[in-house]
Steps between C-alpha positions, in 0.01 A plus 500: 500500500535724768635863459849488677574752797680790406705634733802819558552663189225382292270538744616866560497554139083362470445710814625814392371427063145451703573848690580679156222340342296570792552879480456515147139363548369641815739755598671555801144612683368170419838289503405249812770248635251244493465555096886483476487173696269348233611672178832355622313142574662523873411597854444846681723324732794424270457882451472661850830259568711745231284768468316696836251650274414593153711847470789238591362291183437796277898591545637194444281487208636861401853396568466195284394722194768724567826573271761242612896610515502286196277734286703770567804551247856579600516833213848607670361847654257536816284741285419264248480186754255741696323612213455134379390371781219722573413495171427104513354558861254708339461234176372316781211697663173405443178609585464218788867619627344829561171391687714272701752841589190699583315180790854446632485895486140556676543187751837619629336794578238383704783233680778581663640185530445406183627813328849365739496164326451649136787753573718229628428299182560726212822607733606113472350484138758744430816445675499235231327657197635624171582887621717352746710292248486831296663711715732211628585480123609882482694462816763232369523674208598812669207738360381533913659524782389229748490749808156657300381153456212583813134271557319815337700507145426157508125533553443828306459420135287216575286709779469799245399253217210356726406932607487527136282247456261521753469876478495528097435136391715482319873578403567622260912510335539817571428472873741216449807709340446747821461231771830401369681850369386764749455282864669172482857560311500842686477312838744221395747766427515463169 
């Protein structure tokens, strides 16, 4: 019997399981769209239609790994929202999350236009992620005033979670507890 043809989300979800697995075997170096295409038993074609190249892959791949709002606890106080949340962010990180960080990293670099795409990304990646629905959280409950609610508080606890990482490798709770204490509650106004 013939295999059926998968298509929208469960194709999305092969594609980007044959990404992950992908980077965990060959890296991001060696990560090829055409090895994508047949670890996810599609077509380059089928990829190049959602994705314009394999840094477009690697994020969606990324993304899909990522904490969901789900994961993230409603404890009743933006410190300890913040401080679980990057705490299962960093549950999360793997050695292949890291390599991937670094190619985006080195082939942004080298590509303007690329380095535009990833930025605009991550920037829609999280207008929607978990920090946001933090700090939305701490908002309605009073805790910060909504006129300090600006695009950088949203992006800075994840952007100095991924500096962490890719200048330490690693991150450690500490680094956590003054993300969150000495940068990121000062700047909320908290």
């Amino acid at each position: 019997m013939a295999e059926t043809r998968r298509r929208g989300e469960a194709l999305e979800a092969a594609i980007v399981e044959a990404v992950w697995a992908e980077l965990a075997e060959s890296g991001y170096a060696g990560l090829t769209v055409g090895a994508v295409a047949e670890r996810a038993r599609t077509s380059k074609a089928v990829l190049y239609r959602r994705w314009p190249n394999r840094a477009a892959l690697v994020i969606a791949a990324l993304a899909h790994h990522a904490p969901s709002v789900e994961d993230v606890p409603d404890t009743g106080n933006l410190r300890d929202d913040l401080l679980a949340l990057l705490r299962t962010v960093v549950a999360g990180v793997s050695v292949r999350s890291i390599d991937a960080l670094w190619g985006l990293l080195a082939e942004t670099a080298r590509d303007p236009e690329l380095a535009a795409l990833v930025r605009a990304k991550l920037d829609e990646l999280q207008r929607a992620g978990p920090a946001v629905v933090v700090i939305e959280r701490a908002v309605r409950r009073g805790e910060v005033d909504a006129a300090r609610v600006t695009p950088r508080l949203l992006r800075l606890a994840p952007d100095l979670l991924r500096g962490e990482l890719l200048l330490y490798g690693e991150i450690t709770d500490a680094a956590i507890v003054e993300i969150v204490d000495d940068v990121v509650l000062p700047l909320a106004g908290v």
